[in-house]
N, C-alpha and C positions, 0 to 999 in steps of 0.2 A: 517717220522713224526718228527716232531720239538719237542723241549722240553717245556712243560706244562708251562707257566708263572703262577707267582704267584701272586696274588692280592694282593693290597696294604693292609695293617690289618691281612693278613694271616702267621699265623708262620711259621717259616725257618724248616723245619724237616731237618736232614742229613741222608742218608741212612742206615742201619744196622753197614756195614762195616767199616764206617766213624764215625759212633757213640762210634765204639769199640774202633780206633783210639783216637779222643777225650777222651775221659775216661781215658786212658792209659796216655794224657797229662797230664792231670788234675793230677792224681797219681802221676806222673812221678815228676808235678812241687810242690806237697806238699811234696815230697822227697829232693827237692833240686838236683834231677838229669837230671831236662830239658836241661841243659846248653850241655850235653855229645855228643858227635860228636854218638858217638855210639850208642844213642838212635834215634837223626833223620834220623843215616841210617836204625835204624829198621822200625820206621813208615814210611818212604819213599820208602823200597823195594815191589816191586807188584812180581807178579810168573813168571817166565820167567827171572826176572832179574838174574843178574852174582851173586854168593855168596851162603851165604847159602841157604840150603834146605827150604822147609816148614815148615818142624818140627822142624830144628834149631832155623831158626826164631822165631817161636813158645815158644821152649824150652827157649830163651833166656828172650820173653816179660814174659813169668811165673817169669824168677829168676828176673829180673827188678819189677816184682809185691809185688813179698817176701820181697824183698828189702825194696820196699814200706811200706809195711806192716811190718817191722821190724822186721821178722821171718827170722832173720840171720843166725839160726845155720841151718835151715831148707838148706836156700839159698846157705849158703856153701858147704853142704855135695851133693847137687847136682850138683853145678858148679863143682865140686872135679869130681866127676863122669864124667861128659862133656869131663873134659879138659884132662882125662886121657883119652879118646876115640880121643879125637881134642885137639892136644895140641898147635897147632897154631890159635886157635882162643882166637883173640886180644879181643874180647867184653866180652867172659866167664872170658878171667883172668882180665880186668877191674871191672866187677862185683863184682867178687869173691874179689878182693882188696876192693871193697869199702865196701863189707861185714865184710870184715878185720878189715878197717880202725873205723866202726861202730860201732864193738865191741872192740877196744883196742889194737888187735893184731898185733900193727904196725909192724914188722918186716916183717910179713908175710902178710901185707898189701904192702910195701915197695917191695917185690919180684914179687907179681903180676903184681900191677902198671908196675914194670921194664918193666915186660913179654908182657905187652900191649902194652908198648911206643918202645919198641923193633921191633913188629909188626904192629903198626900203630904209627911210630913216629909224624903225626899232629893231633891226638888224643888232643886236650888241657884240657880236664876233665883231662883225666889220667896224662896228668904233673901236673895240676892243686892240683888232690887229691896226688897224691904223694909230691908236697908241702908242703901240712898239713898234714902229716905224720911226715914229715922229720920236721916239726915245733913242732909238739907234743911231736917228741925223745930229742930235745933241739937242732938239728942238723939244725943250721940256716944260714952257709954258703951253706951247700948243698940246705936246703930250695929254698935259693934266685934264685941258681944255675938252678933249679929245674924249676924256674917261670920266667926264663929272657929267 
């Protein structure tokens, strides 16, 4: 069987899954965190792909939602949890940095980011935000350093 054509005048529906997707951009981009390599790998992985589990995935579009939502201490103390179980996962400590960086805590904004760019060194969100880190501490050689 072929797929249904739509009629001209008829609206576009997308499917449950896709809708959840969407949603999660929408969020994502009133966050200011669409731009993240790290978030297209999340909407972009299906089951079966290399990486994480289900429930990582998972776990991580929740701390990206909090995020959203600016329920930072929330967001941290779960990424904190995560990354003490996975501590090579480069997207938890990207988060958690930019939970960091959201609420002030540069320094400890600064040590995640590292932890990201350590592990996914073409990450550009995470040089990106560790920039304006390193911009916010007055530290504007490393800044530049940081963004070139």
């Amino acid at each position: 069987m072929g797929k249904k054509k739509r009629r001209t005048g008829e609206p576009l529906v997308a499917p449950p899954r896709r809708r959840r997707r969407i949603r999660l951009l929408l969020i994502l981009l009133g966050a200011g965190l669409l731009a993240a390599p790290a978030v297209w790998n999340l909407l972009s992985r299906r089951r079966g792909d290399a990486g994480l589990s289900g429930s990582g995935r998972q776990f991580l579009q929740q701390a990206a939602g909090l995020i959203a939502r600016r329920d930072y201490p929330r967001a941290q103390a779960e990424l904190r949890a995560w990354i003490e179980v996975h501590p090579d996962d480069a997207e938890a400590h990207f988060y958690l940095g930019v939970a960091h960086l959201e609420t002030g805590n540069l320094e400890e904004a600064l040590q995640h980011l590292q932890a990201s760019i350590d592990r996914q060194p073409l990450a550009m969100e995470a040089h990106w935000k560790k920039g304006t880190a390193l911009t916010r501490l007055g530290r504007f050689p490393e800044a530049r350093a940081a963004l070139d």
